[in-house]
N, C-alpha and C positions, 0 to 999 in steps of 0.2 A: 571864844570869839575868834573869826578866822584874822587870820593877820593880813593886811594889807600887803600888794604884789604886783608887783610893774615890769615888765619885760624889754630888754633891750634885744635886736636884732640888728647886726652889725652887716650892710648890706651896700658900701658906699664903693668899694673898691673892682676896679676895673677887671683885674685878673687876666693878668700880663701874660699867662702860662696857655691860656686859651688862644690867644694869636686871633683875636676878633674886636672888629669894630660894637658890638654888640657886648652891655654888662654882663658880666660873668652871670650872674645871677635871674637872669635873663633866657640864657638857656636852658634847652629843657628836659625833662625827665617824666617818662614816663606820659609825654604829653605834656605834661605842665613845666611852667616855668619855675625853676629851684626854688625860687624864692616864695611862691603859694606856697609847695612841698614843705619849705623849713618853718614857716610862720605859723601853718596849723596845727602843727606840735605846740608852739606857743600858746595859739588864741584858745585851742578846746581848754586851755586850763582858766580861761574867764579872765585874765589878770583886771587891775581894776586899770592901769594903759597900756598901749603896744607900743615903743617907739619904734620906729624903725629908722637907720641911720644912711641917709643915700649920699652918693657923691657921683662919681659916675654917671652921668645920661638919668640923674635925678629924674627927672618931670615921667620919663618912661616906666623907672621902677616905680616910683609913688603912685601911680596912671594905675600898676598890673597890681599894686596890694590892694588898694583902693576898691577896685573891680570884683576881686577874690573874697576881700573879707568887709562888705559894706557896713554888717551889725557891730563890727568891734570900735572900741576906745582906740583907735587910732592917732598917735603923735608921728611926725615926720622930722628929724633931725636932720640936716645939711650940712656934710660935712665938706667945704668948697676945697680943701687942700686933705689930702690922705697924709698925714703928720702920725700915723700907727690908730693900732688898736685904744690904746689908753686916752688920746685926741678924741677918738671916734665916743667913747662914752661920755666925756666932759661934755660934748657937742649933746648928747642922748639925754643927757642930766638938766641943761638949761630947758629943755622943753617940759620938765615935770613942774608940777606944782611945789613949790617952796616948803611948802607945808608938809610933803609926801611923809609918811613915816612909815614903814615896813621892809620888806627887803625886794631885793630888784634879781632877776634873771635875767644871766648875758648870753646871748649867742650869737650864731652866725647864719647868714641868708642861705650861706652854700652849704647847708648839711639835708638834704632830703629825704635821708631814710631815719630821721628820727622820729621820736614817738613822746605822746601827751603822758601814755603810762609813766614813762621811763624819767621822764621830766617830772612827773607830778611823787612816785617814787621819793626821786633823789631831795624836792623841797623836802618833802614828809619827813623823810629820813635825818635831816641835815639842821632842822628847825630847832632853832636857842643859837648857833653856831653865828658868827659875824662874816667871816668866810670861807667859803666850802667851793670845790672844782669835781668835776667828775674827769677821771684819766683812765686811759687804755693801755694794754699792754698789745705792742705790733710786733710784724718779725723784721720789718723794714720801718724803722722810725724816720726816715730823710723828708725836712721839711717840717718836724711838727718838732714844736717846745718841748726840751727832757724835763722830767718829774725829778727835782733833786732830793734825798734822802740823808739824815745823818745815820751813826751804826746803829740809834736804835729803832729806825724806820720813819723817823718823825719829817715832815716835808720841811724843807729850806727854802726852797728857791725854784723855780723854772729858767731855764736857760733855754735861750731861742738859739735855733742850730749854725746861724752863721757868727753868735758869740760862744759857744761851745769848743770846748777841747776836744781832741781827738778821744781822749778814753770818753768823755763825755758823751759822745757824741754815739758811742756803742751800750747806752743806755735805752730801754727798749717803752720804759715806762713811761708815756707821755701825755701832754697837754691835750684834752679835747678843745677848750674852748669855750666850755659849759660852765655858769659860775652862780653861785646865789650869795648875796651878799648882803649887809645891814646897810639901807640908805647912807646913814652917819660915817659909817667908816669908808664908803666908797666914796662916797665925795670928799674924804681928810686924804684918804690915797692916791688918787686921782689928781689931786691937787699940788700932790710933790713928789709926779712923777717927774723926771728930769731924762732928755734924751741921750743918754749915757752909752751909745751900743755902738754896731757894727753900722745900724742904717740911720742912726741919728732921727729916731724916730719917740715916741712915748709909747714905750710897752704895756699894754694892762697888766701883763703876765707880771710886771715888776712889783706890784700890790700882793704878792705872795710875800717877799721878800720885806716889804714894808712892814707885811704884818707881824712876822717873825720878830721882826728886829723891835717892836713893841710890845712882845708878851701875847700877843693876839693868837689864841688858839683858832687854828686849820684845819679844816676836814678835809681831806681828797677822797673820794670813794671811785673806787675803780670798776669799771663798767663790766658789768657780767657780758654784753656783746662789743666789741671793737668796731664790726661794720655797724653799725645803727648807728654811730659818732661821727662816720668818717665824712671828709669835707669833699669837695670837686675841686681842682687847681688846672685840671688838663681836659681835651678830648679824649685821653684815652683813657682817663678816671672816670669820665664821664660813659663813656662806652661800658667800662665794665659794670660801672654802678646798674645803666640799663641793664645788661646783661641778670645783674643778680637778682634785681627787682622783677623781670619777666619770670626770671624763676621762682620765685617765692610766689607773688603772686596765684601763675600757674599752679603751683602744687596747692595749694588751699583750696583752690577750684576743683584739681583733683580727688581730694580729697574729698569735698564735698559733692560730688558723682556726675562731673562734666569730662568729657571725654577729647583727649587733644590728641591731634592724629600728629604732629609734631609740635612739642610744647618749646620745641629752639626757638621755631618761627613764630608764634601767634603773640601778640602783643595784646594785651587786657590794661587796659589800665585802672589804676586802683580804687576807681567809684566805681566803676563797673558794679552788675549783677550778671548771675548767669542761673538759669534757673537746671534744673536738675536734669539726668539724663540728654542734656543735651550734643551735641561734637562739635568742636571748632576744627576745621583744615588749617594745612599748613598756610603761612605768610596770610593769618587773617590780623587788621586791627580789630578793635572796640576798644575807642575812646570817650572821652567824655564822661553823662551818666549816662548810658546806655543801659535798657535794662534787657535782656535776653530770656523769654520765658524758656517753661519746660519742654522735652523732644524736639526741639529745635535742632537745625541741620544746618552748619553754616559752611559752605566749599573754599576751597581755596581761595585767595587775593583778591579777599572780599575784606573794603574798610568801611566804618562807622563807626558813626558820632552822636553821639546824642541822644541813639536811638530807641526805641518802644520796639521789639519784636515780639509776637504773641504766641501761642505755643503752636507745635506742632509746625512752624514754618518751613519753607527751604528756600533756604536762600543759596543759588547756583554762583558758581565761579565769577568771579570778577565783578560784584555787585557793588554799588557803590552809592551809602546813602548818610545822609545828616538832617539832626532835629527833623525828624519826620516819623511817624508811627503806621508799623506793617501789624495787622489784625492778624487773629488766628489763623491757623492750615493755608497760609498764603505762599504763593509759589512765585518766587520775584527770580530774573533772569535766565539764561545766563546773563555779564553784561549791559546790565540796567541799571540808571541813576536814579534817585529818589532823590531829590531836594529840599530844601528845606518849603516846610508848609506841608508837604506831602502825605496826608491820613488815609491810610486802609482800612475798609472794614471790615475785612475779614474773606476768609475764604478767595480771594485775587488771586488772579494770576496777569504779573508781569512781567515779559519775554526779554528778549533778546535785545538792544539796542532801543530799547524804550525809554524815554525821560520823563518824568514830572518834576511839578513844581507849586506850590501852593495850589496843591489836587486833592480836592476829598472825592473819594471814589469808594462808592457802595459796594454793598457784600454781594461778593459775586459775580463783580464784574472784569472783564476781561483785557488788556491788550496786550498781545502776544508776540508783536514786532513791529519798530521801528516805527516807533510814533512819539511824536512829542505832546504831552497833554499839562499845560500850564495853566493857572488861572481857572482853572476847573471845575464844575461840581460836576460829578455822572452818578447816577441815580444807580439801583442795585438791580444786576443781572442784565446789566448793560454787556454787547461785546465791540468792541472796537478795535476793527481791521488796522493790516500794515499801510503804515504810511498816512496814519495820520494826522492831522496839526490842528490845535488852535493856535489860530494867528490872533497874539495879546497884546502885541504891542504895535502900537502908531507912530512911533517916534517920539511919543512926548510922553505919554499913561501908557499902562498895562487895563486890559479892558479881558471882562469874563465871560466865558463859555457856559451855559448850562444842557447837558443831557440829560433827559432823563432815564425814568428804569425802563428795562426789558428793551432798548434799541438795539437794533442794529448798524452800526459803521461800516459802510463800505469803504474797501480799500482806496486808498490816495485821494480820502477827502480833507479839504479845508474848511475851516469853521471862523469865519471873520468875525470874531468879535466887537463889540458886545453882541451875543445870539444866544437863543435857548430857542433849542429842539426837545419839545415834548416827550411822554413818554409812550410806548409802544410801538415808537418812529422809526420807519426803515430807510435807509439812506444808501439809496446806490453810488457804484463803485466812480469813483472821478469828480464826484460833486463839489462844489462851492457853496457854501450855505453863507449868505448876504442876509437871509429875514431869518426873523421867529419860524417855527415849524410847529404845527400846532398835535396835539395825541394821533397817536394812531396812522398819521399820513404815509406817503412814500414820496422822496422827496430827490429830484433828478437834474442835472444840469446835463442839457441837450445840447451836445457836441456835434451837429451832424457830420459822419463820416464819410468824403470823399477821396474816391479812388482813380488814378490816370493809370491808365491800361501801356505799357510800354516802357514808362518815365523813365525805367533803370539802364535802361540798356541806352538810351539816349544819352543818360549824363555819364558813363562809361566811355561813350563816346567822344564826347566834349575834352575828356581826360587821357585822352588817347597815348599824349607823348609825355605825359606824368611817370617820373622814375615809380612810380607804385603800381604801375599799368597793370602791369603783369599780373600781379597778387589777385585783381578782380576778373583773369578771365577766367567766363565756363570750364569744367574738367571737362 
């Protein structure tokens, strides 16, 4: 019979080291905010609740777990005053059921490169034990709890580093932070903890020490990776974390036959897909769940989110698209927006300074400069010239466009919404389209053009003693 399992995630605290209005755990990595990152290590293991313990800008964190993990057994602990780690669980405990009986998992919001493996490992391995911790060995321990040993390697005690001794203190073996523990005895230790330290605070780490001093056999098992444990206190923690994570990432990609024309710059993040053969250019994103089919070509300082790319695409320098899906052998950019709504179906081509926006746009259809198409449906094997707009909004609604297949767009036309122009419809260059257009038409607004024979040389005139005079006379 599996044993009952409740998880605590310790997420309340400001984090004074980041020098921001914004919770520690709040910021992001990899795209996301830490605290997704730390808590899905938790939830893939099903626990039967999640607590998570907030204090800091509560209602924000609660808001971003909440959003992240809607299927899980979700508890929220409040912790109104940061009184330590050992406060933060007491607060974690009143929200379980009274009844609870199995063992609980502690951690922390700020650890992002952990893992459900590594977590599910240590219960497996650790199971019968009342209290067990996972510890790292570092070459720089400052700032994390020493792993105390007696001679014959048995754990004592953890010592937080601002109540540590100097030789102490060159101890390398330390606290992750990670704990599995038997309900019963966490709540008898928790219970008399007493704030006996440096910060006058309740240590959980001190329930090591509790247990000792009761005969209470301890497991510490030490972490075959250091980085997978490690926490975020800093921007420049945080920097390197990115840093390491783009890398690992990257290389698995590589490994699996994507080709990175600099892997320093391209950022993936970690739902991503990428399908085979394909190259990313330097300083590309792909966030979100983006998925990236096969032969796909993706140019420089080009970001997206979200997105559906289908094979064989190319996507030109400086593209820029979210939640939207580009179809097969599609050619988008240089310099083109995709918006959110945006569906290709394949075979496109969109140029240069083109935007859409909640646009389904058939196979094969074309805009190849400087047009805006929002609101849109265009039918397949449509092309549509530079410069042109559906005008969708009234000031109050957004109102739709329909073209159909096989038209033609003449350049610097306007489409006033709501309108649908049929399909096989030619539309010359300068138009306004106010009505329906029905199949097959040709469809013109008549500018007539008139010319004054002289005009220039006249207002040239008129400007005669204008400091710019000069610049307009005749050579």
């Amino acid at each position: 019979m599996n044993e009952a399992l409740a998880a605590i995630v310790l997420a309340a605290g400001r984090g004074a080291r980041m020098r921001s209005t914004r919770a520690k755990v709040l910021h992001e990595l990899g795209g996301e905010p830490l605290i997704r990152r730390s808590l899905r290590a938790f939830a893939q293991l099903k626990p039967n609740y999640l607590v998570a313990v907030v204090g800091h800008q509560a209602n924000a964190v609660e808001r971003e777990v909440r959003e992240s993990f809607p299927n899980q057994p979700l508890c929220f602990a409040l912790q109104t005053e940061q009184r330590g780690t050992g406060h933060a669980v007491r607060c974690a405990l009143d929200e379980l059921p009274r009844n609870f009986a199995g063992r609980i998992l502690i951690g922390y919001g700020d650890m992002p490169m952990l893992t459900a493996a590594s977590l599910d490992a240590f219960i497996d391995a650790t199971r019968g034990a009342a209290l067990s911790f996972i510890t790292m060995r570092v070459e720089n321990p400052a700032g994390y709890g020493r792993v105390m040993r007696d001679r014959v390697g048995t754990v004592t005690r953890i010592v937080e580093e601002r109540d540590a001794t100097e030789a102490e203190r060159h101890i390398t073996e330390v606290n992750t932070g990670i704990y599995a523990v038997e309900v019963d005895f966490l709540c008898k230790a928790v219970g008399e903890l007493r704030p006996n330290n440096a910060q006058g605070e309740l240590y959980l780490t001190d329930i090591v020490e509790f247990a000792r001093a009761r005969g209470v056999a301890i497991e510490a098992r030490l972490a075959a990776d250091a980085a997978e444990f490690a926490g975020v206190n800093s921007r420049e923690e945080l920097a390197q974390m990115e840093s390491a994570l783009r890398e690992q990432i990257n290389r698995r990609w590589m490994a699996a036959g994507v080709t990175f024309i600099d892997p320093a710059t391209a950022y993936i993040g970690p739902e991503v897909k990428l399908g085979a053969d394909s190259t990313i250019g330097p300083n590309v994103q792909i966030l979100g769940k983006s998925e990236i089919g096969s032969n796909v070509v993706i140019e420089g300082t080009a970001w997206l989110s979200d997105v559906i790319v289908g094979e064989h695409c190319h996507l030109k320098i400086g593209v820029r698209a979210e939640r939207c899906e580009i179809g097969p052998d599609s050619e988008i950019g240089p310099f083109a927006n995709l918006r959110e709504g945006t569906r290709l179906e394949g075979h496109n081509r969109i140029g240069n300074f083109v935007e859409t926006k909640q646009a389904h746009i058939g196979r094969g259809t074309k805009a190849s400069h400087l047009s805006y198409l929002g609101d849109a449906i265009i039918g397949a094997g449509t092309n549509v010239g530079c410069g042109v707009i559906t005008v969708n909004y009234d000031g109050y609604d957004k109102h739709q466009t329909r073209i159909g297949a096989r038209c033609m767009v003449g350049c610097d036309t306007q489409l006033i919404a709501p309108v649908t122009v049929g399909d096989d419809v030619y539309v010359a260059s300068g138009t306004t389209i106010l009505r329906d257009v029905a199949d097959g038409a040709l469809v013109v607004s008549e500018h007539p053009q008139r010319d004054k024979p002289g005009w220039t040389a006249k207002w040239h005139q008129r400007h005669a003693g204008h400091p710019k005079a000069s610049a307009h006379k005749a050579k």
